[in-house]
C-alpha positions in Angstrom: -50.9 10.5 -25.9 -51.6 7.1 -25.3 -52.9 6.2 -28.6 -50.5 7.8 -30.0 -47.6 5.6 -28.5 -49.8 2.4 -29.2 -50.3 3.5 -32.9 -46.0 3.6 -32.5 -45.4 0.3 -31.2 -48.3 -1.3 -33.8 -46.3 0.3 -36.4 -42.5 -1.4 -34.9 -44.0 -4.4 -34.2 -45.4 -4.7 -38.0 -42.0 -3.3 -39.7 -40.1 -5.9 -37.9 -42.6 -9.1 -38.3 -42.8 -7.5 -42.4 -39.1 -7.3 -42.2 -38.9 -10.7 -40.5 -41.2 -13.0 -42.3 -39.4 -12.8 -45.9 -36.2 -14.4 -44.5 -38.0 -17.4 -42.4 -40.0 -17.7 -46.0 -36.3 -18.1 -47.4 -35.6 -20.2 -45.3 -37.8 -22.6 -44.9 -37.8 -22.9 -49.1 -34.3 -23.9 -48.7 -34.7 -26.5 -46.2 -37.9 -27.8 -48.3 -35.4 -27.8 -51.4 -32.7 -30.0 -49.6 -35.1 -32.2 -48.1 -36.5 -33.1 -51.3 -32.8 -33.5 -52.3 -32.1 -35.7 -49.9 -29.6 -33.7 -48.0 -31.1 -34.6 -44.9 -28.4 -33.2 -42.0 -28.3 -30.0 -44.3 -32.2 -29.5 -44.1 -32.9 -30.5 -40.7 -30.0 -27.5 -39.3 -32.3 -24.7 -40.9 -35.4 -26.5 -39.9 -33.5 -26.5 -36.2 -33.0 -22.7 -36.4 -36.4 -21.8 -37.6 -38.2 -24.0 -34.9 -35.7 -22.8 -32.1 -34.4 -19.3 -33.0 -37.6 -17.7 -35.2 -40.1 -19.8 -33.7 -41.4 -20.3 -36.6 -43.0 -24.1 -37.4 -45.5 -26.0 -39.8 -47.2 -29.0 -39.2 -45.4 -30.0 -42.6 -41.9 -28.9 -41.4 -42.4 -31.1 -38.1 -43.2 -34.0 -39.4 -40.1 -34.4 -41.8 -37.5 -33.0 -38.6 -39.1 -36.6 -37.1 -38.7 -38.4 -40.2 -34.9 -37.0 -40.4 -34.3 -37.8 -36.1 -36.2 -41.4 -37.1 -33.6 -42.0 -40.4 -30.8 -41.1 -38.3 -31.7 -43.3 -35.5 -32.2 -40.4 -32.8 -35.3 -41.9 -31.7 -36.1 -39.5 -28.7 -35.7 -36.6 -31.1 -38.5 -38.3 -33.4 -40.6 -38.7 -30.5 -40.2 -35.2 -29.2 -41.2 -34.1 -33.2 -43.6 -36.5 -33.5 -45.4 -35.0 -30.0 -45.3 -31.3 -31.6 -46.4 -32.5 -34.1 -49.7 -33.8 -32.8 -49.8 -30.7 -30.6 -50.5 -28.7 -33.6 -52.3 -30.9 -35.7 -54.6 -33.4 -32.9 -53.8 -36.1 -35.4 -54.4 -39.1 -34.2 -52.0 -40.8 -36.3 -49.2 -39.1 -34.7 -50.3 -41.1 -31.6 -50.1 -44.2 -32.7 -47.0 -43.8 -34.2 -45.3 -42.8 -31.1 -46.8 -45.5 -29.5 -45.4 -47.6 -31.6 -41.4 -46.4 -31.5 -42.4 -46.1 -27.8 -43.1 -49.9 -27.9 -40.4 -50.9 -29.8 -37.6 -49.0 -27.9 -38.8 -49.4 -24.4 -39.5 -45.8 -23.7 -41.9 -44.6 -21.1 -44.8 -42.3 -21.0 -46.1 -43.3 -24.0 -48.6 -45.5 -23.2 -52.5 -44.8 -23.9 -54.8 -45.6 -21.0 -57.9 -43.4 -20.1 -56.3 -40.7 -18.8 -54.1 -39.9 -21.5 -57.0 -40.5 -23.5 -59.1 -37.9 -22.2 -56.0 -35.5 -21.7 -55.5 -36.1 -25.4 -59.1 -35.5 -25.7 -59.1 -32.3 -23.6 -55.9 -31.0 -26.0 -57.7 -31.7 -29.7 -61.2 -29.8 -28.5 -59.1 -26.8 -26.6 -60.2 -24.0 -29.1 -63.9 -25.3 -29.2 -63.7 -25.5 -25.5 -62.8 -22.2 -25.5 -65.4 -20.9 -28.0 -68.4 -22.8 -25.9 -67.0 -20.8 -23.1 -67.1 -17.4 -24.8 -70.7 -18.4 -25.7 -71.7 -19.0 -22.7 -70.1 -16.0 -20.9 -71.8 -14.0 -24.3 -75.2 -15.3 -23.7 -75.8 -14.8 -19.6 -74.0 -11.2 -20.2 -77.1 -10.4 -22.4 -79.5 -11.8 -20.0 -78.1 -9.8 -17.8 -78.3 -6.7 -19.6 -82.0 -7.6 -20.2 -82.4 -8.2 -16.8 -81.3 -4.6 -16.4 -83.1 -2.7 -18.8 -86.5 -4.3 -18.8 -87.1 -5.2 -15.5 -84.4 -2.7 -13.7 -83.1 -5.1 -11.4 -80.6 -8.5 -11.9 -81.1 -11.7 -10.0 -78.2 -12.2 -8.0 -78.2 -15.7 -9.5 -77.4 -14.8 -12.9 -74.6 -12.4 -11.8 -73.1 -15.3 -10.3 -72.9 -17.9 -12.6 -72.0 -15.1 -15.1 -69.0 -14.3 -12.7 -68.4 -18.1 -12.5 -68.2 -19.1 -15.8 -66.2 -15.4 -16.8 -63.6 -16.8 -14.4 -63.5 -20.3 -15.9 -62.7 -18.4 -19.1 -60.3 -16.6 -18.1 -58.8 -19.9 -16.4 -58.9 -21.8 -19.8 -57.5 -19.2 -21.7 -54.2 -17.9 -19.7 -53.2 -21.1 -18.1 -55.7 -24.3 -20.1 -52.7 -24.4 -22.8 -49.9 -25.5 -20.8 -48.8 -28.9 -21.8 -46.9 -30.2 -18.6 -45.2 -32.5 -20.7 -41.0 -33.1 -21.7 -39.0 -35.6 -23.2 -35.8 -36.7 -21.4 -32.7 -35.9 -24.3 -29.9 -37.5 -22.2 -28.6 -40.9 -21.5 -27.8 -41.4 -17.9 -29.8 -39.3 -16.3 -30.2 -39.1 -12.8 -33.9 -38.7 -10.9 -33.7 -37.9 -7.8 -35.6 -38.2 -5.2 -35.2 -34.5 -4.0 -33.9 -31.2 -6.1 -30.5 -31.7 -4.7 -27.2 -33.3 -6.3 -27.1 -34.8 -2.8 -30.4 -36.3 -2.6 -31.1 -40.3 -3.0 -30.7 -41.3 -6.5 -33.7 -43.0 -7.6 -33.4 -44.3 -10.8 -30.4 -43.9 -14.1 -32.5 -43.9 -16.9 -31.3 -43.1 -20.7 -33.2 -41.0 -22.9 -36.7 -40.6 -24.8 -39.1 -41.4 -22.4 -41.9 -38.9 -21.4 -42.0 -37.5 -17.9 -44.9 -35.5 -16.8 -43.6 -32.0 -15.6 -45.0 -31.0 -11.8 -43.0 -28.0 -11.7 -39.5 -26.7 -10.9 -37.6 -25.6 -8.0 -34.4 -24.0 -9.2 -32.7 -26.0 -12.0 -34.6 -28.9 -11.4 -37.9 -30.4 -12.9 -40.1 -32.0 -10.5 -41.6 -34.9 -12.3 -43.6 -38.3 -12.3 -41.6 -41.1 -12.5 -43.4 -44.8 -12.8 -45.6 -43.3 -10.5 -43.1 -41.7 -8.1 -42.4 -37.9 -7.9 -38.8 -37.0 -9.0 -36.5 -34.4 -9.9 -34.4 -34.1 -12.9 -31.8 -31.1 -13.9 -33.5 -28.7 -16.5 -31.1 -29.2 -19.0 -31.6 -32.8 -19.3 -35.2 -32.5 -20.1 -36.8 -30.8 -23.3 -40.6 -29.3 -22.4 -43.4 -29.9 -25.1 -45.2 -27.1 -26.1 -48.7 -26.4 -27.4 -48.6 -24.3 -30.9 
């Protein structure tokens, strides 16, 4: 019975992604065809809606929505492409780039010291991270299983560190991906200095600059603001995400 309802869903799931997938191609031919006319505004509305409503994006495709933002002058729009756009691709060119709008418009969170290095780091060797890990966990499992069938007994030892690094998988995998990052899309926003309209206002700032996300209580984003913790409204703030 079971397999019977998974073969069912398979077969729902594929008839809608087959059903899907030839309108997004559509559409993204005719966004490509009006960028390449020029028609900026025209292209950048059906790049919007396949990046926000059909979550549907290409390295390629992000890169011109921050060339349109940069052209238009929205400058925290280009950075907030710009960041995706590194996020899929670990191009380090992307980097500089942003440093460099970052630089010339004043906007924080940009900056590269050694931990953004190494966080950058951590982000560009994720999926080999992840494959080391596999190996690992693959290669004290068979020892394991040696263990047990030529000698008949497993050394608590190896069980362990199997355990361990099984856990650290599973870590890395369900939760090493989230990129605690957004970009602040308002001009004067408030940060708080508790999740409250009530609270102590610690800083009016416009938008662009990059806040590291600490989590959220309600409909505010706790966050890290010139080194002090924060708390901005949820819809001022738009959250980077890993592709």
């Amino acid at each position: 019975m079971f397999k019977k309802l998974q073969a069912f869903l398979l077969l729902l799931v594929g008839a809608y992604t087959g059903s899907a997938q030839p309108a997004t191609d559509a559409l993204l031919r005719q966004a490509d065809s009006l960028f390449a006319a020029q028609q900026f505004t025209q292209s950048f509305a059906l790049y919007d809606s396949l990046y926000r409503h059909y979550n549907r994006i290409s390295p390629a495709m992000l890169l011109k929505m921050a060339y349109i933002k940069e052209g238009l002058g929205d400058i925290t729009m280009a950075e907030y492409y710009l960041n995706e756009y590194y996020l899929a691709t670990r191009n380090d060119l992307a980097m500089q780039k942003m440093a460099k709008l970052a630089d010339e418009y004043q906007l924080e969170g940009y900056e590269q010291n050694d931990l953004t290095f190494f966080f950058n780091l951590y982000y560009k060797n994720y999926d080999w991270l992840v494959l080391t890990m596999l190996a690992i966990c693959l290669t004290l499992l068979a020892v394991v299983v040696y263990q047990k069938v030529k000698h008949r007994s497993v050394s608590v030892s190896a069980v362990i560190i199997l355990l361990l690094f099984t856990a650290g998988l599973f870590l890395l995998v369900n939760f090493g991906r989230a990129y605690n990052r957004g970009v602040i899309v308002k001009n004067n926003t408030f940060i708080m200095a508790a999740p409250s309209a009530g609270a102590d206002v610690l800083d009016v700032t416009g938008k662009g600059h990059k806040v590291i996300i600490k989590g959220r209580e309600d409909v505010w984003y706790k966050i890290i603001w010139k080194d002090r913790t924060g708390y901005v409204k949820n819809t001022q703030v738009d959250l980077l995400k890993v592709w």
